[in-house]
C-alpha positions, 0 to 999 in steps of 0.5 A: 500500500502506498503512504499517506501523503503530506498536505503539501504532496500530490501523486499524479497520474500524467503523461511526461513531457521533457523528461530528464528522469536518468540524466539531468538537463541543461541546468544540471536538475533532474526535470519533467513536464506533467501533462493532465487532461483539463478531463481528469477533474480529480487529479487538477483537485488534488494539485489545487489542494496540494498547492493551496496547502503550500500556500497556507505552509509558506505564508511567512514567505508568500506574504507582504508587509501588511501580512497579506497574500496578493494573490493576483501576482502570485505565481502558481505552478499549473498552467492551461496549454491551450491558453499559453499557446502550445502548438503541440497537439499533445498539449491541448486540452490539457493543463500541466507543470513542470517539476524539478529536483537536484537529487536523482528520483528514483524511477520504477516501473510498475513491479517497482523496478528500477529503471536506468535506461532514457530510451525506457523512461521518454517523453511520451509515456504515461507515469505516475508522478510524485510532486511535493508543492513548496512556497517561494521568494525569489528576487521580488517573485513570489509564488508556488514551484514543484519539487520532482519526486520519485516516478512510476511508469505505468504505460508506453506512450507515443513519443513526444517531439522531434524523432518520435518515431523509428529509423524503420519507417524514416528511411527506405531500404537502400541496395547495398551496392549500388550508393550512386542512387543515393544522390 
C-alpha cells in the first residue's frame, strides 16, 4: 500500500513531457513536464489542494508587509496549454507543470523496478508522478514551484517531439551496392 501523503504532496497520474528522469538537463536538475487532461477533474483537485496547502505552509514567505497574500501576482505552478499557446497537439486540452529536483528520483516501473535506461523512461509515456508543492521568494517573485519526486511508469506512450518515431519507417531500404542512387 502506498503512504499517506503530506498536505503539501500530490501523486499524479500524467503523461511526461521533457523528461530528464536518468540524466539531468541543461541546468544540471533532474526535470519533467506533467501533462493532465483539463478531463481528469480529480487529479487538477488534488494539485489545487496540494498547492493551496503550500500556500497556507509558506505564508511567512508568500506574504507582504501588511501580512497579506496578493494573490493576483502570485505565481502558481499549473498552467492551461491551450491558453499559453502550445502548438503541440499533445498539449491541448490539457493543463500541466513542470517539476524539478537536484537529487536523482528514483524511477520504477510498475513491479517497482528500477529503471536506468532514457530510451525506457521518454517523453511520451504515461507515469505516475510524485510532486511535493513548496512556497517561494525569489528576487521580488513570489509564488508556488514543484519539487520532482520519485516516478512510476505505468504505460508506453507515443513519443513526444522531434524523432518520435523509428529509423524503420524514416528511411527506405537502400541496395547495398549500388550508393550512386543515393544522390
Amino acid at each position: 500500500m502506498a503512504r499517506e501523503l503530506k498536505p503539501t504532496e500530490a501523486r499524479v497520474y500524467c503523461r511526461i513531457s521533457y523528461a530528464h528522469l536518468i540524466d539531468t538537463d541543461k541546468n544540471d536538475n533532474y526535470s519533467v513536464s506533467l501533462l493532465i487532461p483539463k478531463t481528469d477533474t480529480k487529479t487538477l483537485t488534488e494539485i489545487n489542494k496540494a498547492v493551496e496547502a503550500a500556500i497556507v505552509d509558506g505564508k511567512s514567505k508568500l506574504a507582504n508587509k501588511d501580512g497579506a497574500i496578493n494573490r493576483k501576482t502570485l505565481k502558481l505552478p499549473l498552467h492551461d496549454a491551450d491558453e499559453e499557446g502550445h502548438t503541440s497537439p499533445d498539449y491541448q486540452g490539457c493543463m500541466f507543470f513542470n517539476a524539478k529536483a537536484k537529487r536523482r528520483p528514483q524511477v520504477v516501473d510498475r513491479h517497482k523496478e528500477m529503471i536506468y535506461d532514457t530510451e525506457e523512461i521518454y517523453s511520451g509515456c504515461y507515469c505516475n508522478v510524485m510532486v511535493n508543492f513548496y512556497a517561494f521568494a525569489v528576487e521580488g517573485n513570489k509564488g508556488i514551484a514543484a519539487s520532482l519526486g520519485n516516478v512510476q511508469k505505468v504505460k508506453n506512450g507515443n513519443r513526444l517531439g522531434f524523432g518520435g518515431y523509428s529509423a524503420d519507417v524514416d528511411f527506405e531500404e537502400l541496395e547495398d551496392d549500388n550508393d550512386d542512387d543515393i544522390f
